[in-house]
TIFIKOL-67954 format. One line per field, with one value per residue: residue in three letters; z, y, x of N, C-alpha, C in turn. Coordinates in Angstrom, 2 decimals. Last residue first. Layout:
residues N
aa: [ALA / ...] $
nzz: [Z / ...] $
nyy: [Y / ...] $
nxx: [X / ...] $
cazz: [Z / ...] $
cayy: [Y / ...] $
caxx: [X / ...] $
czz: [Z / ...] $
cyy: [Y / ...] $
cxx: [X / ...] $
END
This chain:
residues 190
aa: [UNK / UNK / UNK / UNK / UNK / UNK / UNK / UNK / UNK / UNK / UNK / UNK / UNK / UNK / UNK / UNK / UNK / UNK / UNK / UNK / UNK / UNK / UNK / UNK / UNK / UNK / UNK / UNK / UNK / UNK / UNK / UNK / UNK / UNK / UNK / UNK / UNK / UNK / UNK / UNK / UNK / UNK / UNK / UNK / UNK / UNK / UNK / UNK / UNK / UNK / UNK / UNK / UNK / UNK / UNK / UNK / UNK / UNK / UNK / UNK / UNK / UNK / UNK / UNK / UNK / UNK / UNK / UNK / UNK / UNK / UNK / UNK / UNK / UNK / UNK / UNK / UNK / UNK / UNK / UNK / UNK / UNK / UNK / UNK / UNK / UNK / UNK / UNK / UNK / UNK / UNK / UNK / UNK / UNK / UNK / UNK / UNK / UNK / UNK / UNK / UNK / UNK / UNK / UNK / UNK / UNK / UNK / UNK / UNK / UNK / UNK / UNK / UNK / UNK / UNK / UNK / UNK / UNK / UNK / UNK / UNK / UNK / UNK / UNK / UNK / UNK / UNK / UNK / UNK / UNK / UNK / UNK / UNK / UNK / UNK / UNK / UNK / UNK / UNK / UNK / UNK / UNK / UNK / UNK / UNK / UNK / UNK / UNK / UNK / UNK / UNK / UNK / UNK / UNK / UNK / UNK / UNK / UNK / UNK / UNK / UNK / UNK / UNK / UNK / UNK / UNK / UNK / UNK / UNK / UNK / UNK / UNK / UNK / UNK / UNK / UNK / UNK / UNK / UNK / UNK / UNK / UNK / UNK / UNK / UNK / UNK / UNK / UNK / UNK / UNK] $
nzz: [9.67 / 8.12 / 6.98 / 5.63 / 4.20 / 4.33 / 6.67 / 5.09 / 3.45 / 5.74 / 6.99 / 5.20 / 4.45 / 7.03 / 6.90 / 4.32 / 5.58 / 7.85 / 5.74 / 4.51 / 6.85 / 9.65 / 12.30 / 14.18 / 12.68 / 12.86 / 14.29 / 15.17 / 13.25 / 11.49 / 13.31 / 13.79 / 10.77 / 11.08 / 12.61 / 11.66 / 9.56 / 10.92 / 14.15 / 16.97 / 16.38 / 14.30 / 13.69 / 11.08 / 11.43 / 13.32 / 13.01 / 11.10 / 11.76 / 13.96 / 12.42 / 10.35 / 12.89 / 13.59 / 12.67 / 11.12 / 9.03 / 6.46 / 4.71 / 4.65 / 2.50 / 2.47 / 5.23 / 6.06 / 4.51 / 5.89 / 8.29 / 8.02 / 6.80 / 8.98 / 10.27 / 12.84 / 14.56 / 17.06 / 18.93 / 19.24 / 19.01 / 18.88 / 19.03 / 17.41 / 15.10 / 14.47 / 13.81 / 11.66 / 9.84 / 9.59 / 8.38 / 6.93 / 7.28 / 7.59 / 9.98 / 12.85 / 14.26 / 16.70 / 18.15 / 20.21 / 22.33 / 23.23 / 25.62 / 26.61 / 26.80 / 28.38 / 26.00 / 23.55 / 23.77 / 24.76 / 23.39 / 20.90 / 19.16 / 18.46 / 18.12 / 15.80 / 14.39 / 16.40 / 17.20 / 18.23 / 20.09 / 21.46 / 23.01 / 25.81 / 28.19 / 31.19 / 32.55 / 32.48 / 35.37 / 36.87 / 37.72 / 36.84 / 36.02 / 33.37 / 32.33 / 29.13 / 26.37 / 27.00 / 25.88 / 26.98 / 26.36 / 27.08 / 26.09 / 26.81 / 24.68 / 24.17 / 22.63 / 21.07 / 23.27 / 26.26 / 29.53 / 32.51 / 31.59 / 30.71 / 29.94 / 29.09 / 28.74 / 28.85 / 28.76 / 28.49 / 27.08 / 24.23 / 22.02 / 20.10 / 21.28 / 22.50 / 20.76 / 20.31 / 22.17 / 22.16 / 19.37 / 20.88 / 23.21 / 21.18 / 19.65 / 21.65 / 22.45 / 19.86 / 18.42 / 18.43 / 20.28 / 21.85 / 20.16 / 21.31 / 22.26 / 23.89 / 24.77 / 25.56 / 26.28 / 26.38 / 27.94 / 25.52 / 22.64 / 20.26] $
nyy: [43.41 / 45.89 / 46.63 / 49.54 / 51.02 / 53.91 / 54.13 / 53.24 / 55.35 / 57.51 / 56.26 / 56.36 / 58.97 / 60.11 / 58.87 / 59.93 / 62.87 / 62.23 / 61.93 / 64.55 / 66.31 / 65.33 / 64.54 / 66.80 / 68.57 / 66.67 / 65.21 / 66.62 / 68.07 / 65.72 / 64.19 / 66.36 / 66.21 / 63.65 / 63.38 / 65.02 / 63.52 / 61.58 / 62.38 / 60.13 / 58.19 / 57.03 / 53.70 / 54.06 / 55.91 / 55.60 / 52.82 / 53.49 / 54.99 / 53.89 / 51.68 / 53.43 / 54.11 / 51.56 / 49.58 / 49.74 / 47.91 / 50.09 / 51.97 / 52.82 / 52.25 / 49.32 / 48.69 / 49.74 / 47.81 / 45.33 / 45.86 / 46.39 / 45.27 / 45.24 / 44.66 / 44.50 / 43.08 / 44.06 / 42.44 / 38.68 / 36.52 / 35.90 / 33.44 / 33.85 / 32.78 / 34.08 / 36.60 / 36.70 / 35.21 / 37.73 / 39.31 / 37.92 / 38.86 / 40.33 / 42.44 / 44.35 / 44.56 / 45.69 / 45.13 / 46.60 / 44.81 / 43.99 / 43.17 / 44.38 / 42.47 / 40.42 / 39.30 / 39.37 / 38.48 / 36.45 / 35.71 / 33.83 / 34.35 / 37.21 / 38.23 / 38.15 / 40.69 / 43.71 / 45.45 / 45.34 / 47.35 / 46.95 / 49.14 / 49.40 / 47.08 / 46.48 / 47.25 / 49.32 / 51.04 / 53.89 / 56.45 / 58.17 / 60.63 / 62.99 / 65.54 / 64.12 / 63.17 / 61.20 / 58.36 / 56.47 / 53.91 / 52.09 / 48.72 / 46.14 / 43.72 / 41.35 / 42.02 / 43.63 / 44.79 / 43.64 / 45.25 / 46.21 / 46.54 / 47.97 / 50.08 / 53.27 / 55.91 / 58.34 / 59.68 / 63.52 / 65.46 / 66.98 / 69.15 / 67.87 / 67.95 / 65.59 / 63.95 / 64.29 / 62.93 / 60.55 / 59.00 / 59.47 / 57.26 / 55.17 / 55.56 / 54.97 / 52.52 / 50.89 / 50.78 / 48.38 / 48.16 / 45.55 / 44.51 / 44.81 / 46.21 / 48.55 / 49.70 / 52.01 / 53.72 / 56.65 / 57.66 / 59.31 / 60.58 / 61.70] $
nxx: [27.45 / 29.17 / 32.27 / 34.09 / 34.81 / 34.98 / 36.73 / 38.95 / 39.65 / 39.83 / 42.08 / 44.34 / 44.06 / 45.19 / 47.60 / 48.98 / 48.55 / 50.99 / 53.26 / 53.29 / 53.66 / 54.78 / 54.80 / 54.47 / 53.11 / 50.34 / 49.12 / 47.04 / 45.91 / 45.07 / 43.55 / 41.20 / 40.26 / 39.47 / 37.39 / 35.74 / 34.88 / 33.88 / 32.19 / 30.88 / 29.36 / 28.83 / 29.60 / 30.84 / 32.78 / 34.18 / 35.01 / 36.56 / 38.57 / 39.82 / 41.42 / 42.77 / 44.45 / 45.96 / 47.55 / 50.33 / 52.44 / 53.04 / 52.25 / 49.82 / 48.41 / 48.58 / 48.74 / 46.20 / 44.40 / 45.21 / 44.59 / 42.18 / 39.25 / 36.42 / 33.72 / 31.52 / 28.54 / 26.24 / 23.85 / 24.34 / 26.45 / 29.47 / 31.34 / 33.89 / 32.98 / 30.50 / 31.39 / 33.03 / 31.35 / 30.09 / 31.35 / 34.58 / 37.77 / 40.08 / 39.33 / 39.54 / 36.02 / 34.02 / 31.06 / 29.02 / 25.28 / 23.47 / 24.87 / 28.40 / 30.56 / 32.24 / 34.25 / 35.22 / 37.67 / 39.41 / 42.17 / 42.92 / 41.48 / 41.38 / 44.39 / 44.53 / 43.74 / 44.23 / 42.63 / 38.95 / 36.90 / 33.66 / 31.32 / 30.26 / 31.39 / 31.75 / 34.47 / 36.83 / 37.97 / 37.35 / 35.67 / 32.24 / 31.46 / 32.24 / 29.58 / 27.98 / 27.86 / 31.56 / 32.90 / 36.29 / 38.62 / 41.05 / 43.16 / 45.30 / 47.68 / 49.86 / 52.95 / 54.23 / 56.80 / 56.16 / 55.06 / 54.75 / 51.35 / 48.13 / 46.04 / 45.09 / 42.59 / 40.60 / 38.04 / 35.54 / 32.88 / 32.28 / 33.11 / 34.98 / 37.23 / 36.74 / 36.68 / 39.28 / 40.53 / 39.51 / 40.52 / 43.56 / 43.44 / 42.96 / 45.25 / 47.22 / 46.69 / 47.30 / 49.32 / 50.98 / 52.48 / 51.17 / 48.29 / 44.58 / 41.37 / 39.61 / 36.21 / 33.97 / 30.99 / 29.18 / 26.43 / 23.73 / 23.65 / 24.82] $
cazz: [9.60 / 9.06 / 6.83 / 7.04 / 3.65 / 3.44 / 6.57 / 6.71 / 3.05 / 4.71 / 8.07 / 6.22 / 3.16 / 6.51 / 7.53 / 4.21 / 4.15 / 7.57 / 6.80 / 3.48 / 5.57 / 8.66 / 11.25 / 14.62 / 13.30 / 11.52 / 13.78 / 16.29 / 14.35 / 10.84 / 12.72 / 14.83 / 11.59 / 9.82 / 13.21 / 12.81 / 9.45 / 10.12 / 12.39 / 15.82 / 17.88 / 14.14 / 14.83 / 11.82 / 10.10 / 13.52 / 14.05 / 10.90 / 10.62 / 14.32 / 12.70 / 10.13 / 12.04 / 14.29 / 11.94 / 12.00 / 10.02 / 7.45 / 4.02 / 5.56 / 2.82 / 1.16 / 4.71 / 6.94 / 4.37 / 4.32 / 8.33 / 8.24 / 6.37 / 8.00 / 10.09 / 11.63 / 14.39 / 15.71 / 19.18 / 19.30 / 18.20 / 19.53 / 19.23 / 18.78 / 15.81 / 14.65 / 14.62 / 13.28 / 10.33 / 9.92 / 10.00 / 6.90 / 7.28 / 5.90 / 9.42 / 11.62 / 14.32 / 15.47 / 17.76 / 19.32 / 21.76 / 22.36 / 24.60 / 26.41 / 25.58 / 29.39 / 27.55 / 24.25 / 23.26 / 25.17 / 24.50 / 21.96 / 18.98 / 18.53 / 19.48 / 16.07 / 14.42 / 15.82 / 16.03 / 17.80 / 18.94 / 21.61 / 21.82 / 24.06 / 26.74 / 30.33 / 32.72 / 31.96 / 33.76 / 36.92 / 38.04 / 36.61 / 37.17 / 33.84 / 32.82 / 30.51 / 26.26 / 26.87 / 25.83 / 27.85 / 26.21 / 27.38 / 26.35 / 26.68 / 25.76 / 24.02 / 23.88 / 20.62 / 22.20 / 25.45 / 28.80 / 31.39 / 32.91 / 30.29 / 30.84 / 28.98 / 29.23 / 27.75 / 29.62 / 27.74 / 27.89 / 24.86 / 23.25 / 19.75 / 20.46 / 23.75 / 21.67 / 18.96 / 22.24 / 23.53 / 19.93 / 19.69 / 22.92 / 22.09 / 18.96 / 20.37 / 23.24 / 20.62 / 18.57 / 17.33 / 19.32 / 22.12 / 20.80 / 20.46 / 22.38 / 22.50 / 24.96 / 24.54 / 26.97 / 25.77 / 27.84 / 26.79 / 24.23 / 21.29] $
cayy: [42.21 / 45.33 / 46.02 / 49.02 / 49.99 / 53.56 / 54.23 / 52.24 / 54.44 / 57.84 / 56.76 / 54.87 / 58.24 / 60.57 / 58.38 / 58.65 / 62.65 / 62.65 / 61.03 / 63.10 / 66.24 / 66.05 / 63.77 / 65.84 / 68.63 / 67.38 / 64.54 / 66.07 / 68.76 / 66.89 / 63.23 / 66.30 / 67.35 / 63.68 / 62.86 / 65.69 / 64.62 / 61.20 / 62.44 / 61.37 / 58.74 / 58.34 / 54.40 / 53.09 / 55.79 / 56.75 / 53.08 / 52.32 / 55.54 / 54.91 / 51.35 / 52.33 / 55.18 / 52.16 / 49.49 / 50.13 / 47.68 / 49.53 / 51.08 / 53.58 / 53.58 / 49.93 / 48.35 / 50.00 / 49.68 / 45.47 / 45.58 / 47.58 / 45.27 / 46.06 / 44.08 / 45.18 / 42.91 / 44.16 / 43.28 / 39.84 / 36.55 / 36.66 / 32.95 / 34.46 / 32.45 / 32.44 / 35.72 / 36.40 / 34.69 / 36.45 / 40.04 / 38.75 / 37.95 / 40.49 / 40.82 / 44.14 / 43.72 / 45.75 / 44.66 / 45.99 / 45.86 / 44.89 / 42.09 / 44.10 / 42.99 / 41.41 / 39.48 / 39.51 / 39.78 / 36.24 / 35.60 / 34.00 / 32.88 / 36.47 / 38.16 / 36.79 / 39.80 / 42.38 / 45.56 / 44.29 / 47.34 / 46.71 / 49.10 / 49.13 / 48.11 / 46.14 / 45.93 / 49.55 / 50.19 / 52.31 / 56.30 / 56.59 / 60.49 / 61.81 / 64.88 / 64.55 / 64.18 / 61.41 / 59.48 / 56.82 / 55.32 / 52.07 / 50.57 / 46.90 / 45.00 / 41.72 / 41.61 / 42.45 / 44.74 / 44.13 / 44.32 / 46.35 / 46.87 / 47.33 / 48.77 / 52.06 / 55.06 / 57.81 / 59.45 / 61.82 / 64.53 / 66.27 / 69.68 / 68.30 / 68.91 / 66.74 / 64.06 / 64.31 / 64.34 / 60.98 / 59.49 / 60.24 / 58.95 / 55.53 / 55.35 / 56.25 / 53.43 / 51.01 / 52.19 / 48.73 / 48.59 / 46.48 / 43.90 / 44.90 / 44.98 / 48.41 / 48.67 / 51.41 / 52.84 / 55.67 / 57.79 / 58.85 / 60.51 / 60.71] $
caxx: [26.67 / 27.92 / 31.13 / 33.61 / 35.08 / 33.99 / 35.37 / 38.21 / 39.17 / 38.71 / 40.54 / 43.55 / 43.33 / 43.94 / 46.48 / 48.70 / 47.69 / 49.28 / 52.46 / 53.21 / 52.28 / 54.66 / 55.08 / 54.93 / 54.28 / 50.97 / 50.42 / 47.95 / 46.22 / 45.70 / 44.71 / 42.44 / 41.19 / 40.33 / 39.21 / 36.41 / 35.54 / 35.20 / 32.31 / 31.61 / 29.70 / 28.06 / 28.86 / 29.90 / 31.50 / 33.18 / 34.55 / 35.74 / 37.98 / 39.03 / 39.86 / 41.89 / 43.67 / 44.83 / 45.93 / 49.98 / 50.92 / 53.18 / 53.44 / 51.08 / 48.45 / 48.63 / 50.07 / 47.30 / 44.50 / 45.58 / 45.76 / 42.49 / 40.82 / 37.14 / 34.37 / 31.44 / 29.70 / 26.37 / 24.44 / 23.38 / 25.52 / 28.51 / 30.14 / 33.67 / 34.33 / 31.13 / 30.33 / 33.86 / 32.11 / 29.16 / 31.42 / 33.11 / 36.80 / 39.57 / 40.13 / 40.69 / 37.63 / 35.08 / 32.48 / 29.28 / 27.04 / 23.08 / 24.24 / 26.72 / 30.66 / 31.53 / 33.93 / 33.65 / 37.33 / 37.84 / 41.61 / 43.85 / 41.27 / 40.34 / 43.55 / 45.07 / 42.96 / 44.69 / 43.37 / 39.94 / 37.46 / 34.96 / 32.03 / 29.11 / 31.69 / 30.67 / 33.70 / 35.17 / 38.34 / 37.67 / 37.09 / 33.27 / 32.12 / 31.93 / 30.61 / 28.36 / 27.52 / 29.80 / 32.99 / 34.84 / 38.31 / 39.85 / 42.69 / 43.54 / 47.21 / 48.64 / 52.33 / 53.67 / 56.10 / 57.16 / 55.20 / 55.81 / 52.39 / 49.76 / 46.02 / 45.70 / 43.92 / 41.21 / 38.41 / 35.88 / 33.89 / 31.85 / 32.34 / 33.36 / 37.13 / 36.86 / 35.65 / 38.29 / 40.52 / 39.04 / 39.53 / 42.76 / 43.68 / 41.63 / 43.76 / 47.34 / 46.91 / 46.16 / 49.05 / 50.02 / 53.48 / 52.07 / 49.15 / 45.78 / 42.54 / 40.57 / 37.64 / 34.96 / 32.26 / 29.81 / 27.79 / 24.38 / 22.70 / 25.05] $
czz: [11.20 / 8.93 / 7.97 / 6.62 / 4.64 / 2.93 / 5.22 / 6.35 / 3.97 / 3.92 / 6.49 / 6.17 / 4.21 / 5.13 / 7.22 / 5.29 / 4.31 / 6.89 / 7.28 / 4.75 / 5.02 / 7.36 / 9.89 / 13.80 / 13.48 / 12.13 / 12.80 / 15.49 / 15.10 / 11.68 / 12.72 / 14.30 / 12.61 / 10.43 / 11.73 / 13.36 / 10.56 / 9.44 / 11.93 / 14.74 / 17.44 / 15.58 / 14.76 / 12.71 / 10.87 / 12.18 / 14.05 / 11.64 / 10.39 / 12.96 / 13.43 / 10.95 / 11.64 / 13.84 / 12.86 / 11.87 / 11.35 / 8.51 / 5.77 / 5.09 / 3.48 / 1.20 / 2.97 / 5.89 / 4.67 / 4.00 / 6.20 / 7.86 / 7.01 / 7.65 / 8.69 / 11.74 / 12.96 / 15.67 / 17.35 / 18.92 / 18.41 / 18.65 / 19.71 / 19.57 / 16.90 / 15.39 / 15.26 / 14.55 / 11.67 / 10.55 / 10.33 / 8.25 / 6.88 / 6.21 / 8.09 / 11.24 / 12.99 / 15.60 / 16.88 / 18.89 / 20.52 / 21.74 / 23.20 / 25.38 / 26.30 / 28.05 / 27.88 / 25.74 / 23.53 / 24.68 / 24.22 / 22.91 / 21.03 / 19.12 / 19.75 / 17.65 / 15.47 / 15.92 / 15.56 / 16.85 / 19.03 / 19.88 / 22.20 / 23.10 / 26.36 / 29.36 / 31.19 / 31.27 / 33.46 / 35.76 / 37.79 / 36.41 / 37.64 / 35.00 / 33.59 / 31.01 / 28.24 / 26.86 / 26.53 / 26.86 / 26.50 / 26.93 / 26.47 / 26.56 / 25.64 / 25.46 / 24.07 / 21.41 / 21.70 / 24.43 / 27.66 / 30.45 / 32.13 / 31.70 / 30.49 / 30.26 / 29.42 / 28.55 / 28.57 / 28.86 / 27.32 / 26.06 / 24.11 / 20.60 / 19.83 / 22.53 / 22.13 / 19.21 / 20.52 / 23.01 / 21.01 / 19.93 / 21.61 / 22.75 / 20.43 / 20.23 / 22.48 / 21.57 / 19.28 / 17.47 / 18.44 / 20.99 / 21.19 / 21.17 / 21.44 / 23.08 / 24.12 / 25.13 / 25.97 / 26.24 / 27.36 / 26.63 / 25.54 / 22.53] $
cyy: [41.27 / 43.99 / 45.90 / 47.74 / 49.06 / 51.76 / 53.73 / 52.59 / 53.23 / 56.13 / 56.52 / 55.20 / 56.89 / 59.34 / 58.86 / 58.55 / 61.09 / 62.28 / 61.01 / 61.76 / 64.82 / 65.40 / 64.06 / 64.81 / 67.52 / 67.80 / 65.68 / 65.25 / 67.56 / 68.02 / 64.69 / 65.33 / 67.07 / 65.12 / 63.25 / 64.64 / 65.57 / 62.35 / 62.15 / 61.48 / 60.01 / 59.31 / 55.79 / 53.36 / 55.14 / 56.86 / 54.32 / 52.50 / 54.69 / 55.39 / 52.31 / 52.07 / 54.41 / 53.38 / 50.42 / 50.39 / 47.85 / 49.34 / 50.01 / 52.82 / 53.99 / 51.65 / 49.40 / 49.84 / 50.18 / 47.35 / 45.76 / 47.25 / 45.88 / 45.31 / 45.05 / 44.27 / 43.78 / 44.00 / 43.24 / 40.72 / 37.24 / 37.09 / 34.27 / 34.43 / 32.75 / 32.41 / 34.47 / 36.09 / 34.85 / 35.45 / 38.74 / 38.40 / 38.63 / 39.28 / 41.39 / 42.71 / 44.04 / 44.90 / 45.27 / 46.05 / 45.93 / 46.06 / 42.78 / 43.52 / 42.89 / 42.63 / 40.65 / 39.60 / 40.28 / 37.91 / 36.10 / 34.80 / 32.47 / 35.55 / 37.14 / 36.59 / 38.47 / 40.92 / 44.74 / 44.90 / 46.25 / 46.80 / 48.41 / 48.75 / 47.54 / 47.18 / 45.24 / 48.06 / 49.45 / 51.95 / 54.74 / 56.85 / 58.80 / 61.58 / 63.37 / 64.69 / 65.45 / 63.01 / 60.11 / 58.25 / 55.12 / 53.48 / 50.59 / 48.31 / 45.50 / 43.08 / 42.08 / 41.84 / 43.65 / 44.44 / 44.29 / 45.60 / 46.97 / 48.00 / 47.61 / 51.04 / 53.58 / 56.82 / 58.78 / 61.01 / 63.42 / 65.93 / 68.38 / 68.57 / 69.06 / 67.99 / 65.23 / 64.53 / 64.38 / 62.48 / 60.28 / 60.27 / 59.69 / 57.28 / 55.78 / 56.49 / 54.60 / 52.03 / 52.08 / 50.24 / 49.09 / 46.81 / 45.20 / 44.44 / 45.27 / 47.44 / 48.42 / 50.86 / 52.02 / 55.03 / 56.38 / 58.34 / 60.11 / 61.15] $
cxx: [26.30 / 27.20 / 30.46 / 32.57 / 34.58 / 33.80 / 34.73 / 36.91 / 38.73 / 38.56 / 39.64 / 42.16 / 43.47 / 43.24 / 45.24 / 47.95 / 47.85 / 48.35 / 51.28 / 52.13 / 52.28 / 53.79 / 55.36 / 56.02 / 55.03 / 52.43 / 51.06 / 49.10 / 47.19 / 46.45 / 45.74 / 43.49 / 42.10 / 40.98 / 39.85 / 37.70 / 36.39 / 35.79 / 33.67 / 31.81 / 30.58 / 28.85 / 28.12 / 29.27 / 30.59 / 32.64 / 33.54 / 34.98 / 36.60 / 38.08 / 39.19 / 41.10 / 43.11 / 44.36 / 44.98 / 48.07 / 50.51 / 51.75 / 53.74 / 52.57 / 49.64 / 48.83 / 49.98 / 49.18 / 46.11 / 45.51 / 46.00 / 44.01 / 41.60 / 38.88 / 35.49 / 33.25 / 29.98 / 27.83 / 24.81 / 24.18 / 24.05 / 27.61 / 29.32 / 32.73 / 34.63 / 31.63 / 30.76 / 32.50 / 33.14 / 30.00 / 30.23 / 32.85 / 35.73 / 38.27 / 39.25 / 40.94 / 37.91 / 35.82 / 33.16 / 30.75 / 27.48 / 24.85 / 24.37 / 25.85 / 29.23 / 31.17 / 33.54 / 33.40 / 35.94 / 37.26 / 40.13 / 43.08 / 42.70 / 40.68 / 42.47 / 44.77 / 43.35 / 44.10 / 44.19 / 41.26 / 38.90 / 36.04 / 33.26 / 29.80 / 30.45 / 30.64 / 32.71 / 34.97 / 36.74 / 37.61 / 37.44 / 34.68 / 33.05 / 32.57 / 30.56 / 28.83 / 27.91 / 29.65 / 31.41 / 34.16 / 36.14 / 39.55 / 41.18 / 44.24 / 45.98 / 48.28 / 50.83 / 52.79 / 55.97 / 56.30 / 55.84 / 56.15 / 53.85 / 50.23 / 47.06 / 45.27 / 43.80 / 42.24 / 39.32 / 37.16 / 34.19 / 33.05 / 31.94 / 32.39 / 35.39 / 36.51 / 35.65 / 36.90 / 39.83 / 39.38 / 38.85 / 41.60 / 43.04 / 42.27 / 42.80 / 45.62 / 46.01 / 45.91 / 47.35 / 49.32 / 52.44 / 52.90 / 50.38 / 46.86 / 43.19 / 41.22 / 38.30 / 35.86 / 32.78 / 31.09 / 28.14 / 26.25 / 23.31 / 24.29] $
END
């Protein structure tokens, strides 16, 4: 990674959007880079649509403010699409994730963005066959750092292994670890 990377996570309260752009930021930190990680919710309930924002770069970083113009926006619930403006302020040359069993021509469409690169993964179907529940944010960090390269799927497969192992213990783990590993290999580009 050359320069500094700006990410926006939409989701709804409860989906672990938060969780996900933390993770990533210390997955960052563990591969010698900076990084910036936090929310954008007031007291809203669960279900309730919410941002995150995570920052990573080879630099330190001096940007203190919520991040206008992402390279990367990630979608964990599809039903966002059609409910607010997920592109907004998405640079031309950006690019999208979203959790739909669609193809990545069709959320084109649907979101009319038609530079940059849309990828497109199951996560909510990974999410339910791995975790027994739809929590879709290992899924799309797993989607995310196949796709991108911005880190390796081996280095969130450790910190998953470092930051939930206590926490959750092995069985739970191993089911996110096989989200991440099967996101990644299941990611589409188009």
């Amino acid at each position: 990674m050359a320069k500094l990377t700006e990410i926006r996570w939409h989701g709804r309260g409860g989906q672990g959007v938060v969780t996900a752009g933390k993770m990533l930021a210390q997955v960052a930190l563990n591969s010698g880079q900076y990084f910036q990680a936090f929310p954008d919710y007031g007291p809203e309930r669960a279900g309730a649509p919410i941002r995150a924002f995570t920052r990573v770069s080879p630099e330190p970083i001096h940007k203190h403010c919520q991040i206008q113009e992402p390279d990367m926006v990630l979608v964990l619930d599809p039903s966002l699409l059609e409910a607010i403006d997920v592109t907004e302020g998405l640079k031309e040359n950006g690019m999208l994730f979203v959790n739909t069993d669609k193809s990545p021509a069709q959320v084109r469409d649907l979101v009319d963005f038609h530079t940059g690169k849309v990828f497109t993964v199951d996560a909510t179907k990974i999410a339910l066959e791995t975790l027994g529940r739809e929590i879709t944010n290992t899924p799309m960090l797993g989607a995310l750092v196949q796709a991108t390269g911005i880190l390796t799927v081996e280095d969130l497969v450790a910190q998953t292994r470092k930051q939930f192992g206590d926490k959750f213990g092995t069985e739970v783990v191993d089911r996110n670890v096989e989200a991440i590993t099967r996101a990644a290999e299941e990611v589409q580009e188009g």
